[in-house]
C-alpha positions in Angstrom: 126.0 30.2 19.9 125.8 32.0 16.8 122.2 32.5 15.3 122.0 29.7 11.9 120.6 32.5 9.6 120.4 36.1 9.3 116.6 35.9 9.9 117.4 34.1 13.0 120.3 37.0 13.6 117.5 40.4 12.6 115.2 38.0 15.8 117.9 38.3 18.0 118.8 41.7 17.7 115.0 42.9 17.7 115.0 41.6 21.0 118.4 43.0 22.4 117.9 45.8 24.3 121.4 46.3 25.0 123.0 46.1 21.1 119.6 48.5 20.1 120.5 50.8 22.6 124.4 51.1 21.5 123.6 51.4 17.6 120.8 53.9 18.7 117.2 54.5 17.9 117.3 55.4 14.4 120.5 53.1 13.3 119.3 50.0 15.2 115.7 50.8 13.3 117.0 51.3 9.8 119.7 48.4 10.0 116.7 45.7 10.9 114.4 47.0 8.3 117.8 46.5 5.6 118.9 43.4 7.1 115.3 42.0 7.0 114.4 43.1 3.3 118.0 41.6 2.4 116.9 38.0 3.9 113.2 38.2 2.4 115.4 38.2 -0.9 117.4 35.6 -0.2 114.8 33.6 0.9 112.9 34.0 -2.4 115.8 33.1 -4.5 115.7 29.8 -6.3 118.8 28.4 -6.2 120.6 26.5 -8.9 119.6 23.3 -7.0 116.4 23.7 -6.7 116.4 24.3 -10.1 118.4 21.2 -11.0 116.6 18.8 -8.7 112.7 20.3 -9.1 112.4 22.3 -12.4 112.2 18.9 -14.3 110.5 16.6 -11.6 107.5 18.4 -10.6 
């Protein structure tokens, strides 16, 4: 099974020994820190419908 998210993805791989070990130290290390600062902006992105169904509601 796939992970839903790439939050759920960066978890996975922080706690695969095996993949971590392949990349390397220093690439597994760098690639978690970029893939989690990419989904930290994503998840503070308001989307268009958010926008459409909240802006005017609340």
């Amino acid at each position: 099974t796939l992970p839903p998210n790439l939050g759920a993805a960066v978890d996975a791989l922080e706690d695969d020994e095996v993949i971590q070990d392949a990349l390397g130290e220093h690439v597994a290390e760098k690639f978690i820190q970029a893939k989690t600062a990419e989904y930290d902006e994503y998840k503070a992105e308001v989307s268009d419908w958010e926008l459409d169904n909240y802006l005017e509601t609340y």
